[in-house]
LUMDOMAR-434646 format. One record per atom (N, C-alpha, C): residue in one letter; atom name; x, y, z. Coordinates in Angstrom, 1 decimal. Atoms other than C-alpha are relative to their C-alpha. Example, Ala and Ser with C-alpha at 12.3 -4.5 7.8 and 13.67 -1.06 7.14 Angstrom:
BEGIN
- A;N;0.9;-1.2;0.0 .
- A;CA;12.3;-4.5;7.8 .
- A;C;0.9;1.2;0.0 .
- S;N;-0.9;-1.1;0.0 .
- S;CA;13.7;-1.1;7.1 .
- S;C;-0.8;1.1;0.8 .
END
This chain:
BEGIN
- X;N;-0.2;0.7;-1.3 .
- X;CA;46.1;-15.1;109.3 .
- X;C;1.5;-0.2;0.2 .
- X;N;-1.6;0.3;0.0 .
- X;CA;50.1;-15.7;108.5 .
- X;C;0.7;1.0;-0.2 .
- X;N;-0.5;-1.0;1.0 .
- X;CA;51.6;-12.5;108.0 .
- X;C;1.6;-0.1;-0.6 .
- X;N;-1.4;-0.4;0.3 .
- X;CA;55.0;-13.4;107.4 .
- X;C;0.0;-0.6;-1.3 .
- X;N;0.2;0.7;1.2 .
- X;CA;55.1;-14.1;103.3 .
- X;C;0.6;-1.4;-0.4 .
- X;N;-1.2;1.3;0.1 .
- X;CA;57.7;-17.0;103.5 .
- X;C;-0.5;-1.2;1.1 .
- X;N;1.2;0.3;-0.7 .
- X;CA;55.4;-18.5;106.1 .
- X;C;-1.4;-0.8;-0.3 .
- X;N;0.9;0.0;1.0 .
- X;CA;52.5;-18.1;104.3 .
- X;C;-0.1;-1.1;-1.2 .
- X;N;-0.3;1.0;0.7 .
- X;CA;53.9;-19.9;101.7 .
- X;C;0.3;-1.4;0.3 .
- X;N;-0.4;1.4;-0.9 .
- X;CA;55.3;-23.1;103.8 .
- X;C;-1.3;-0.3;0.2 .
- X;N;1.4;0.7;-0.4 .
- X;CA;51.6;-23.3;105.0 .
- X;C;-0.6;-0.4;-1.1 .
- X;N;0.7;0.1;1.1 .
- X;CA;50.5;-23.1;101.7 .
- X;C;0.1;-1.3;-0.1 .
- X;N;-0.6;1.4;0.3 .
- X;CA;52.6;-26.2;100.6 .
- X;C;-0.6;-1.2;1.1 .
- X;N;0.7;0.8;-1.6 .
- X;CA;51.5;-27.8;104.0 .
- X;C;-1.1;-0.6;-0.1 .
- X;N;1.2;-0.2;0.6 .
- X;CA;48.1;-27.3;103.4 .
- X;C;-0.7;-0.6;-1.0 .
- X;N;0.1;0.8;1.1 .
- X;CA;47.9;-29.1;100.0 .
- X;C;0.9;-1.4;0.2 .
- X;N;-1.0;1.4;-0.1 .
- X;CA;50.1;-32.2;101.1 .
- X;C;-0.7;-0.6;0.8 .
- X;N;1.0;0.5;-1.4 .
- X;CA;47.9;-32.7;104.2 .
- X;C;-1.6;-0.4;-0.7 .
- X;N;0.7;0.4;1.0 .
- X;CA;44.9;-32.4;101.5 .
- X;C;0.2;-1.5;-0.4 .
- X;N;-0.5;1.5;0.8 .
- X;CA;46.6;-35.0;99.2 .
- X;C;-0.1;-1.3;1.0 .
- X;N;0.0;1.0;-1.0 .
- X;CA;47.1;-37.4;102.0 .
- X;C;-0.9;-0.4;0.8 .
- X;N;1.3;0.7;-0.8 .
- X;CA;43.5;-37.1;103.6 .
- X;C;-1.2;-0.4;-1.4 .
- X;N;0.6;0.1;1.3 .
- X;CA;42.0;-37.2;99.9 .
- X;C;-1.3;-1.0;0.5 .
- X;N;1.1;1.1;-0.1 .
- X;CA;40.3;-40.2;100.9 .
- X;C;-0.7;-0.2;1.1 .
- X;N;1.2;-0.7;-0.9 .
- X;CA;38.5;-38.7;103.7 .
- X;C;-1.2;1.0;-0.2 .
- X;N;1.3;-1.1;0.9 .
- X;CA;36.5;-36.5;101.5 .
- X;C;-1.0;-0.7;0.0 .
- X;N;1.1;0.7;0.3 .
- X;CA;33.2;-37.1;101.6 .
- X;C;-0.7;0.6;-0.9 .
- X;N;0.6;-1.1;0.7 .
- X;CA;31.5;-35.7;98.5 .
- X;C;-1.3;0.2;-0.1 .
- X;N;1.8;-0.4;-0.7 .
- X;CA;27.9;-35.4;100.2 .
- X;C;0.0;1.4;0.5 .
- X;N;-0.3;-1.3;-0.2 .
- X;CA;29.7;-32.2;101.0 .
- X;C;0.6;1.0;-0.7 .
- X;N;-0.4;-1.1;1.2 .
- X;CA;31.1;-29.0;99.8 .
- X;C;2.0;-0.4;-0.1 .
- X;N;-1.2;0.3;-0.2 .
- X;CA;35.0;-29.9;99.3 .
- X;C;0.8;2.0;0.0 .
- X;N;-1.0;-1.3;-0.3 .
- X;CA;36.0;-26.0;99.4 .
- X;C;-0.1;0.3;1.8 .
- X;N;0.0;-0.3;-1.2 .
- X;CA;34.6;-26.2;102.9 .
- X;C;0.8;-0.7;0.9 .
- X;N;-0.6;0.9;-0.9 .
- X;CA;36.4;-29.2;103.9 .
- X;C;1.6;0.3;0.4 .
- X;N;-0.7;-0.5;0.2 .
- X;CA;39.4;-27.6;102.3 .
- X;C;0.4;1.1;0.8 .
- X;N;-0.4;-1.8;-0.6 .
- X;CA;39.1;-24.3;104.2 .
- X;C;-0.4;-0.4;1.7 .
- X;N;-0.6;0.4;-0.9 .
- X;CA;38.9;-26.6;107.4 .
- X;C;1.4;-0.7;0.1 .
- X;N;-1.3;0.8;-0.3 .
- X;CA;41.9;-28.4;106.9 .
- X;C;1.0;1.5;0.3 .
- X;N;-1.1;-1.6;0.0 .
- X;CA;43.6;-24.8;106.1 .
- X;C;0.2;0.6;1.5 .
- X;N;0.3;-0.4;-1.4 .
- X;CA;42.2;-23.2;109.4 .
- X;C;0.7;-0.5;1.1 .
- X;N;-0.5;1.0;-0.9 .
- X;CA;42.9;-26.1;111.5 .
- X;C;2.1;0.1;0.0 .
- X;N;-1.4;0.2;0.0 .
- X;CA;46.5;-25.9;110.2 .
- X;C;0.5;1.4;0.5 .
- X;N;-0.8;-1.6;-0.5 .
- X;CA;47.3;-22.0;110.6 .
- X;C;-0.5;-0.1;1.3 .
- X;N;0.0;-0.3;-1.6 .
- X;CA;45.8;-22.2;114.2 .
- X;C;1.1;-0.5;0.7 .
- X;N;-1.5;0.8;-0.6 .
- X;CA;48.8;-24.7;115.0 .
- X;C;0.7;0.3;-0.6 .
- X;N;-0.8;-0.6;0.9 .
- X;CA;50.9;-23.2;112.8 .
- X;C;0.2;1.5;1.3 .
- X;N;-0.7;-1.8;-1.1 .
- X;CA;50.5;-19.9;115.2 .
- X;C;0.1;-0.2;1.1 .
- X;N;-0.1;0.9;-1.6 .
- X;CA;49.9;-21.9;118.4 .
- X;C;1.5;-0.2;0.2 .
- X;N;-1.5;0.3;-0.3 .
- X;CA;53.5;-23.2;117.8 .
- X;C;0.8;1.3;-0.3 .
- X;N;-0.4;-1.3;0.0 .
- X;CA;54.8;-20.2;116.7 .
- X;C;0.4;0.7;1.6 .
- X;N;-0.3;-0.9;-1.4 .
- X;CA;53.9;-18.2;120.1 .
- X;C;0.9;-0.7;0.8 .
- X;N;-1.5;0.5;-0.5 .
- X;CA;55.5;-20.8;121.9 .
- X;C;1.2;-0.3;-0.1 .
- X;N;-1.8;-0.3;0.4 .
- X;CA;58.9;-20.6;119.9 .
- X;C;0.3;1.5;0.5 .
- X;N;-0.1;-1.5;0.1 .
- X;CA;58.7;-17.1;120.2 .
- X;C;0.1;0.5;1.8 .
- X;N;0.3;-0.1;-1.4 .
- X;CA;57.8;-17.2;123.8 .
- X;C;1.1;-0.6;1.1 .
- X;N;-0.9;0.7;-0.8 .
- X;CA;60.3;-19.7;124.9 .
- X;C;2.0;0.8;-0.2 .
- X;N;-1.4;-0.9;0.2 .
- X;CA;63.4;-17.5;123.0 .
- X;C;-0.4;1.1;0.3 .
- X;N;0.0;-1.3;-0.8 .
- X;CA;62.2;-14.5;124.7 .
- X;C;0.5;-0.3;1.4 .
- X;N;0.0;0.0;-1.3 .
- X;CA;62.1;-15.9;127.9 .
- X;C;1.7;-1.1;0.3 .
- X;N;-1.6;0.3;-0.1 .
- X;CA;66.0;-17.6;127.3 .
- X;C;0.7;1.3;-0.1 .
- X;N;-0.7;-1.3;0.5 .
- X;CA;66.9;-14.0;125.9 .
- X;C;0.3;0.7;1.8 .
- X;N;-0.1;-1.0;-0.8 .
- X;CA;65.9;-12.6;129.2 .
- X;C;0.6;-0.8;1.3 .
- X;N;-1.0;1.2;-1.3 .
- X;CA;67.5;-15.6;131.6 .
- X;C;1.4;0.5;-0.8 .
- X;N;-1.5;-0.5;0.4 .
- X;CA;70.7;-14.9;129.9 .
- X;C;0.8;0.9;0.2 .
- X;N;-0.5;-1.0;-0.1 .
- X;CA;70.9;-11.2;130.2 .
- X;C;0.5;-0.3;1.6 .
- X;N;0.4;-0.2;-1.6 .
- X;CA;70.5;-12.0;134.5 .
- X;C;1.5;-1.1;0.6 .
- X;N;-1.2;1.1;-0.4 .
- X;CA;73.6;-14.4;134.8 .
- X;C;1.3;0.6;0.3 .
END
């Protein structure tokens, strides 16, 4: 889902801190690798969500720039 490896890794960390910190929202009437592999999901979507729009907003300065 992340292909940049340095990325990847930052989410990783991310990912397990956000864990730690909801810990006590687990409910264990459930599977905890599923709750896990929602938190992950939920993170890399917004993780790429923001992304496009960095990416999106320094394209679109790059190309106001050249026009001046």
């Amino acid at each position: 889902m992340i292909c940049n490896e340095e990325d990847a890794n930052d989410t990783v960390q991310e990912v397990f801190v956000k864990v730690w910190q909801n810990l006590e929202k687990y409910n264990p009437k459930f599977s905890f690798n599923t709750w896990l592999y929602a938190i992950a999901t939920n993170y890399c979507i917004d993780f790429l969500r923001s992304a496009k729009k960095n990416s999106f907003y320094r394209f679109k300065r790059s190309i106001s720039g050249n026009f001046r």
